[in-house]
C-alpha positions in Angstrom: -0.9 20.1 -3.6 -1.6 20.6 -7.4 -3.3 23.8 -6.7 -0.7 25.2 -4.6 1.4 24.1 -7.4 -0.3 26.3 -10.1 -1.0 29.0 -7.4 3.3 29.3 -7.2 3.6 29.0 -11.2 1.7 31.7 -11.2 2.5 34.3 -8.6 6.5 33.3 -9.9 5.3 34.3 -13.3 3.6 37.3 -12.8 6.2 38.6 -10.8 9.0 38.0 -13.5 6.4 39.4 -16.2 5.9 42.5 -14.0 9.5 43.1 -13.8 10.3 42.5 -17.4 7.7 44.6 -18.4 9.3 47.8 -16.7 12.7 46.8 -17.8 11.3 46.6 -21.5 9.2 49.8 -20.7 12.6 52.1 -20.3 13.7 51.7 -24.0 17.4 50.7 -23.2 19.5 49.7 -25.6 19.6 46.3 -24.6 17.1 44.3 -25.3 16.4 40.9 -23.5 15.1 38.5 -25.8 11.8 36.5 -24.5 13.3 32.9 -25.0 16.3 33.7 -22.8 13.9 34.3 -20.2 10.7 32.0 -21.0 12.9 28.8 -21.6 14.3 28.7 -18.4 11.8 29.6 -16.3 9.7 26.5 -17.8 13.0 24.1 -17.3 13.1 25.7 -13.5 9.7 25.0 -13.0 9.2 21.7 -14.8 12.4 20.2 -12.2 10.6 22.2 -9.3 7.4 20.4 -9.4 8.8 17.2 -10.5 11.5 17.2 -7.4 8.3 18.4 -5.2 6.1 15.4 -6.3 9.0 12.8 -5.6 9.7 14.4 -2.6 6.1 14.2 -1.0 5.9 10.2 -2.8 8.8 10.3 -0.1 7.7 11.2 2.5 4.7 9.5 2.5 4.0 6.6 4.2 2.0 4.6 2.1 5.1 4.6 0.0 7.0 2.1 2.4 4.5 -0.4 2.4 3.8 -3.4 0.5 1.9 -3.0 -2.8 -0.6 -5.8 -1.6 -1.0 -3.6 2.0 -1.4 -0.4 -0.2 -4.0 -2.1 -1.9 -5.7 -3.2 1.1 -5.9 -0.1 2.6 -7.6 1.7 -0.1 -10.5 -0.7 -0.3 -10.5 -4.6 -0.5 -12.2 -6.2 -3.1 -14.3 -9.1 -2.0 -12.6 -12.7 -2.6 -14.7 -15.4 -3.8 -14.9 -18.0 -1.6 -15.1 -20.8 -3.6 -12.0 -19.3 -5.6 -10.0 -19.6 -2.5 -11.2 -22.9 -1.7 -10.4 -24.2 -4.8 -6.4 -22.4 -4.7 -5.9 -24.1 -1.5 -7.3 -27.4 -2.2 -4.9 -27.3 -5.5 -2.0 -26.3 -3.5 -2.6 -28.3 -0.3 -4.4 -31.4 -1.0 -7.7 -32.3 -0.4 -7.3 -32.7 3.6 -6.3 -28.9 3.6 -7.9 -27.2 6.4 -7.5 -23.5 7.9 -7.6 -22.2 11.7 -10.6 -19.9 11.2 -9.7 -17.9 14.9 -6.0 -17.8 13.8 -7.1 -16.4 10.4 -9.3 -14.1 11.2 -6.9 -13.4 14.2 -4.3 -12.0 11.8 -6.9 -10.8 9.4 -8.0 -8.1 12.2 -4.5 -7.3 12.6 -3.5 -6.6 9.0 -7.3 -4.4 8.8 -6.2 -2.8 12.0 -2.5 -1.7 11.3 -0.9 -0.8 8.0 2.2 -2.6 8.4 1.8 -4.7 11.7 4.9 -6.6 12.6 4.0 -10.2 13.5 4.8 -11.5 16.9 6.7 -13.7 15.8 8.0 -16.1 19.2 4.5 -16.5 19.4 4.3 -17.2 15.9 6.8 -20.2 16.4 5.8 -21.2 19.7 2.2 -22.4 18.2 4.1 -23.9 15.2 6.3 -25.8 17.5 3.2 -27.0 20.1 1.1 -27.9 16.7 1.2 -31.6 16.0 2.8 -32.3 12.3 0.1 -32.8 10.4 -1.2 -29.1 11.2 1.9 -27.3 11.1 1.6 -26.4 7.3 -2.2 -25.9 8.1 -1.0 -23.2 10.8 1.1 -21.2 8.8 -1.4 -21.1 6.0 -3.9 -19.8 8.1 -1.5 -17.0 10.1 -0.1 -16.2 6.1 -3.9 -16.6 4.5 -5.2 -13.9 7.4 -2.3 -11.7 7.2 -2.0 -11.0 3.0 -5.9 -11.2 2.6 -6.5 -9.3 5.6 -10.2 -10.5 5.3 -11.8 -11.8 8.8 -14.9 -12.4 7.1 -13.1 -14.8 4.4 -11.6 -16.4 7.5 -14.8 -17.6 8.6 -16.3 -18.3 5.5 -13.2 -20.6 4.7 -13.3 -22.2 7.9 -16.8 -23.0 7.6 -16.1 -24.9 4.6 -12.9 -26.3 5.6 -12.3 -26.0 9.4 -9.2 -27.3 11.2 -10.9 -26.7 14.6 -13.3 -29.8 14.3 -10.1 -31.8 13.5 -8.9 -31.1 17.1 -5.4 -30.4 16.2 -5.5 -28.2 19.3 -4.1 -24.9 18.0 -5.4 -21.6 19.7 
């Protein structure tokens, strides 16, 4: 884009340097001073490219995403587990668990799709069947996959701190 940029510049500025040149060349009486050309051709030009570059931030697509998703997509940097173990257990409690399939269920799905919409009657429909004690435990895990977008965090964390073996019966 930035070469196509200069390329323009150039060819623009050659062209109005050719044709001054043969106007200067006639020795007319009038004579066009340089600055009444120069300065705004480098105004022009300066608005061009900057209404070009906001115009392709625009139109791209990475632009209507999340900062955390644009992140993601350009390449994750590895969590520490322990770190995360130690967030949750501050925010949760010490009985704080995660749903590793769940997690890494929406981890695949925030890896797969930039900006995946979440399903979210299914969403509400496991909330609703999960007994009380896990509900919390469920939406961590769907919220934990989905902004980490890490399946192999998923399965780390749930080694360490696995809802599954407390059969709370959450697929």
């Amino acid at each position: 884009m930035k070469c196509n940029r200069v390329m323009f510049i150039f060819l623009l500025s050659n062209i109005l340097f050719d044709f001054c040149g043969h106007v200067l060349s006639q020795e007319s009486n009038f004579e066009l001073p340089v600055q009444l050309v120069g300065f705004p051709f480098i105004i022009a030009s300066v608005k061009l490219t900057n209404f070009l570059k906001k115009f392709s931030y625009s139109l791209s697509p990475a632009t209507y995403r999340s900062r955390n998703r644009r992140e993601l997509t350009l390449e994750p940097e590895p969590f520490d587990v322990n770190e995360v173990e130690k967030y949750i257990v501050g925010e949760f409690g010490a009985r704080a668990c995660v749903f590793e399939r769940v997690c890494a269920h929406y981890a695949t799905r925030a890896q797969a799709q930039p900006r995946p919409q979440f399903d979210w009657p299914n969403v509400f429909s496991q909330y609703k069947r999960s007994p009380d004690q896990a509900k919390e435990f469920y939406l961590l895990s769907v919220f934990l996959g989905d902004i980490v977008g890490s399946p192999q965090l998923c399965h780390q964390i749930g080694k360490r701190r696995s809802c599954d073996s407390l059969a709370y019966g959450i697929e």
